[in-house]
C-alpha positions as CSV (number, residue, x, y, z in Angstrom):
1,X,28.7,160.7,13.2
2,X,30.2,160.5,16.8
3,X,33.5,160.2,16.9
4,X,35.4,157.4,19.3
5,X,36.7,159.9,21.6
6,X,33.7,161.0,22.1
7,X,31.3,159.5,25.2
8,X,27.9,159.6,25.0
9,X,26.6,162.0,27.7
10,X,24.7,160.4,30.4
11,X,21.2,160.3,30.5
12,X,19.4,162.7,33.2
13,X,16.9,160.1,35.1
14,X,14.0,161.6,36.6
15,X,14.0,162.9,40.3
16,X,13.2,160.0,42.5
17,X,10.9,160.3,45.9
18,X,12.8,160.7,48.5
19,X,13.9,157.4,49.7
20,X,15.2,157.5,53.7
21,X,18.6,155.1,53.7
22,X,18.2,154.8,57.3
23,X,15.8,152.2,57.3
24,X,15.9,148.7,55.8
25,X,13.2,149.6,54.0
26,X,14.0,152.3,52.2
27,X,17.5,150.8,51.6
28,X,15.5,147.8,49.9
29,X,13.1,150.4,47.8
30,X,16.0,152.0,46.7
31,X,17.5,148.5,45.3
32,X,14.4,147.8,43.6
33,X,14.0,151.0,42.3
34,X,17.7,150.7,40.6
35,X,17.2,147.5,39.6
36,X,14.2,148.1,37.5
37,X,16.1,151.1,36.2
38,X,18.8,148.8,35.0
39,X,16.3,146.6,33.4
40,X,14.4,148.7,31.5
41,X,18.0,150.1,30.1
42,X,17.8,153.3,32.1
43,X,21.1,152.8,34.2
44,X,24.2,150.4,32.4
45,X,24.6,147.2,34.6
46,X,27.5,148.0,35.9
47,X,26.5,151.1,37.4
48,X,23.4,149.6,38.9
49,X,25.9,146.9,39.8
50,X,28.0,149.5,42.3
51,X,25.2,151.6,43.1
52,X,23.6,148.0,44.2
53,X,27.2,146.8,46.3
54,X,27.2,150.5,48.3
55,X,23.7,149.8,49.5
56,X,24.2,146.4,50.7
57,X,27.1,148.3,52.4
58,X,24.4,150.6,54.1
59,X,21.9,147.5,55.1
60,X,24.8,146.1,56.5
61,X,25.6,148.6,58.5
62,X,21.6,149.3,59.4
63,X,21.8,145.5,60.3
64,X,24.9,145.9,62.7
65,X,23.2,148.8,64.4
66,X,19.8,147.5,64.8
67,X,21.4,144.0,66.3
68,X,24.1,146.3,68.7
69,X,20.4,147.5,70.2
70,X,18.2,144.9,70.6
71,X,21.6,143.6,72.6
72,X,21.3,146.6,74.6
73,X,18.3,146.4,75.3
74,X,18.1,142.5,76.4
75,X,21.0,143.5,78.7
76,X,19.1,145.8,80.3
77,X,15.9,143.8,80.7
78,X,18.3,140.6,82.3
79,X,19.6,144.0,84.6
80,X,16.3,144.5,85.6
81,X,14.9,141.2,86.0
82,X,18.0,140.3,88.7
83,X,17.1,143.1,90.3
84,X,13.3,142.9,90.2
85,X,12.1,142.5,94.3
86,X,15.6,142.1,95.0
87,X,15.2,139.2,94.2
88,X,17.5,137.0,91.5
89,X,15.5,135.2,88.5
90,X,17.4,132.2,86.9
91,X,17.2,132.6,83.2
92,X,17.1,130.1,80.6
93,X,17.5,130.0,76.9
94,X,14.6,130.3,74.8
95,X,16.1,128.0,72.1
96,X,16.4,124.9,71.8
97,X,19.7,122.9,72.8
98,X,20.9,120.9,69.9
């Protein structure tokens, strides 16, 4: 009989692949890969619960930096396209107006 001090130890979970967190899509493997982990009883829900919240941190954060470069980059194309045969190109937006 355990007594109610005691906590159960924590199960060892098998070694996982090698899932990059620098890409969106590892970051969304690794969710899946937790979440079925939590479903089949593997991980408790609240743990999958953090370990869920700190990698929605991390896409976040992939998101940010993907958006801060393509904002680079379409500042540098506008750059070039002012200065392209010295000449200045008007721009307009590729959306519509609402």
């Amino acid at each position: 009989m355990i007594s109610l001090t005691q906590k159960p130890k924590a199960e060892v979970l098998p070694p996982r692949n090698a899932i990059a967190l620098d890409t969106l899509a590892g970051v969304r493997g690794e969710m899946a890969r937790l979440y079925r982990l939590g479903l089949n009883g593997r991980i408790r829900s609240d743990e999958m619960t953090r370990f869920i919240y700190a990698l929605k941190e991390i896409r976040a954060a992939l998101e940010a930096e993907l958006l801060t470069d393509v904002q680079r980059r379409l500042a540098f194309l506008s750059r070039d396209m002012d200065n392209h045969n010295g000449h200045s190109v008007l721009h307009q937006p590729t959306f519509p107006r609402s």
